[in-house]
N, C-alpha and C positions, 0 to 999 in steps of 0.2 A: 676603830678599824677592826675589822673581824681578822682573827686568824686561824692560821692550819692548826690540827691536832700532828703535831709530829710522832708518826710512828716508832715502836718499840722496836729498837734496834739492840741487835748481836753485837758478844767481844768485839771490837776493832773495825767495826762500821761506821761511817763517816754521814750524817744527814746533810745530801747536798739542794737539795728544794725541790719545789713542786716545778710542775712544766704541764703545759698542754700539747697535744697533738693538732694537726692538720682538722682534724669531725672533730675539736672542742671539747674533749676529754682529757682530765690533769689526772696525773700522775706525780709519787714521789720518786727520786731518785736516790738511791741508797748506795754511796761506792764502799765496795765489799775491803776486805784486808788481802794484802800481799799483790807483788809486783812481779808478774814472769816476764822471763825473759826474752830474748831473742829469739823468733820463729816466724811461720810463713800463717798468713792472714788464717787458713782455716783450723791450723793446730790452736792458735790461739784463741779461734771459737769453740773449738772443743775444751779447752782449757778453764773456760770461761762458766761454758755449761758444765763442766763437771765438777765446781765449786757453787754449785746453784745461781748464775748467775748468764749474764750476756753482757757483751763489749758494747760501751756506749755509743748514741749516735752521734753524729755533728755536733746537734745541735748541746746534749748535753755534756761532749769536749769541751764545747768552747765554754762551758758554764765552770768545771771544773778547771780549766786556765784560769778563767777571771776569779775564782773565788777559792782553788785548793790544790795550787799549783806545786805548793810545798811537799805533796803529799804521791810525786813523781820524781823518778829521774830527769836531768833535763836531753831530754833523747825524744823519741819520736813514736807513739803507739797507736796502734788499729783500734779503727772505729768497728763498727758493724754494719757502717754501709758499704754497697757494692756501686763505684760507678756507673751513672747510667748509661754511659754510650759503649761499655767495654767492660762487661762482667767478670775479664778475666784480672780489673782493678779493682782497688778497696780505698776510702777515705782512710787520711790516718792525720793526727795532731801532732803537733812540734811543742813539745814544753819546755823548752828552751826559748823562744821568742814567741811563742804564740799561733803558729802558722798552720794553717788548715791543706791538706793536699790531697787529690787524686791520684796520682800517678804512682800507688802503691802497687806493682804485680804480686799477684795475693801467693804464686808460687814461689817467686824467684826472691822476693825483698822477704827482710827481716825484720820487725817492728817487736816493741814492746809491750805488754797490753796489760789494763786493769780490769778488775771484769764491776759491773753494777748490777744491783735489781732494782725493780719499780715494784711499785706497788698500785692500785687504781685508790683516788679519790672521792 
């Protein structure tokens, strides 16, 4: 069985796998060090980008639940997606039981967030 060359990773980075996208392109997922706090969906993307990095998507939440769960408060943090019916929501994860949700108002609610990088394949 062939495998990944797992990229050189920084102090306190976590290698959490590869993943492909929707066009058939994999990427690594790299979750960065440090857990902020409490804020509104776009402070937390700024936050995220100004440690080099972006808040993960859905898809790679739900990977980090199933596989580096420990490595969270069990609280509830923003994704980087925007619903699609109502821009003015954001996806965000429960790591506490696992739970995927829309109904984040990206002004009003307060979420927690990790930030990740990718890398291309």
């Amino acid at each position: 069985m062939q495998q990944l060359q797992i990229p050189p990773l920084e102090e306190g980075e976590i290698y959490i796998g590869a993943i492909g996208d929707k066009n058939g392109d994999f990427y690594h997922v790299i979750l960065l060090p440090g857990d902020n706090g409490y804020a509104p969906w776009q402070e937390q993307m700024d936050w995220a980008k100004s440690i080099g990095g972006d808040l993960p998507n859905r898809i790679e939440q739900a990977m980090l639940w199933a596989n580096h769960k420990d490595q969270f408060e069990q609280d509830w943090y923003w994704s980087n997606e925007t619903y699609h019916r109502n821009d003015a929501y954001a996806w965000y994860q429960g790591f506490g039981i696992g739970g995927q949700s829309y109904y984040g108002h990206k002004d009003d609610d307060r979420c927690r967030a990790r930030a990740v990088r990718r890398l291309p394949i």
